[in-house]
C-alpha positions in Angstrom: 16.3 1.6 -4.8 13.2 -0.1 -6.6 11.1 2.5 -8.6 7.9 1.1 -6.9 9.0 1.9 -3.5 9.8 5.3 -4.5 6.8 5.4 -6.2 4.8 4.1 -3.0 6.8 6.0 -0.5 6.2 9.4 -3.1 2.4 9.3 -2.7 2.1 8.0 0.9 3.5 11.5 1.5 1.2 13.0 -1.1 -1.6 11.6 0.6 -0.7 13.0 3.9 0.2 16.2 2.9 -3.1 16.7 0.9 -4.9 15.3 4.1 -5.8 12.1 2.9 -5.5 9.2 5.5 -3.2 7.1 3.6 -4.6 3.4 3.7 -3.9 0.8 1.4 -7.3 1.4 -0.2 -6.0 5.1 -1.3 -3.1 3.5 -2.9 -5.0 1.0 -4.6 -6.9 4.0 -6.4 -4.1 6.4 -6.9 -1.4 4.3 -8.1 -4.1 1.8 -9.7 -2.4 -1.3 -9.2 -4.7 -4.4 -7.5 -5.0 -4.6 -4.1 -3.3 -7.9 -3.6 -0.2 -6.2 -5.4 -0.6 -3.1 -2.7 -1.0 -5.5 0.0 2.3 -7.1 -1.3 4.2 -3.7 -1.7 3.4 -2.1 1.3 4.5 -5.4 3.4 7.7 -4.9 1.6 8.3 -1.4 2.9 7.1 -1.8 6.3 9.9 -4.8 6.6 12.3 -2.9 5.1 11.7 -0.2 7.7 10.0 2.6 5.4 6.4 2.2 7.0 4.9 1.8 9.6 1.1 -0.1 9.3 -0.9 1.0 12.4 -4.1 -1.2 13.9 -6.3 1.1 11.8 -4.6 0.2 9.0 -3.0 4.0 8.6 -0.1 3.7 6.6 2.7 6.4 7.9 6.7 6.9 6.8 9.3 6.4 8.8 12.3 9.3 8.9 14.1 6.6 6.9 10.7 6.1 4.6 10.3 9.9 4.8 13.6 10.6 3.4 13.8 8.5 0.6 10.3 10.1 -0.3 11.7 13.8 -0.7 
């Protein structure tokens, strides 16, 4: 697996479990990367079937997404 999806997938779960809606914005601060590079990054794990993007933008695992993350 890809460091940066590890790396994405680690602190979408960071973010929840600290109570933090995780957004792309959130990522964009704690892994301070652009947002055009999140952007890019998350599309890549939601169509690899480790996200899900909601119409509000949350950000949440999938059990696959989840798994990978622990």
């Amino acid at each position: 697996m890809h460091d940066a999806t590890e790396e994405y997938l680690e602190t979408i779960l960071e973010l929840e479990e600290e109570g933090v809606v995780p957004i792309r914005a959130r990522l964009v601060e704690r892994l301070g990367v652009s947002a055009p590079a999140v952007s890019e990054q998350v599309n890549r794990l939601v169509d690899g079937g480790y996200a899900e993007l909601a119409d509000d933008r949350r950000l949440s695992l999938t059990s696959k997404g989840r798994a990978l993350a622990t």
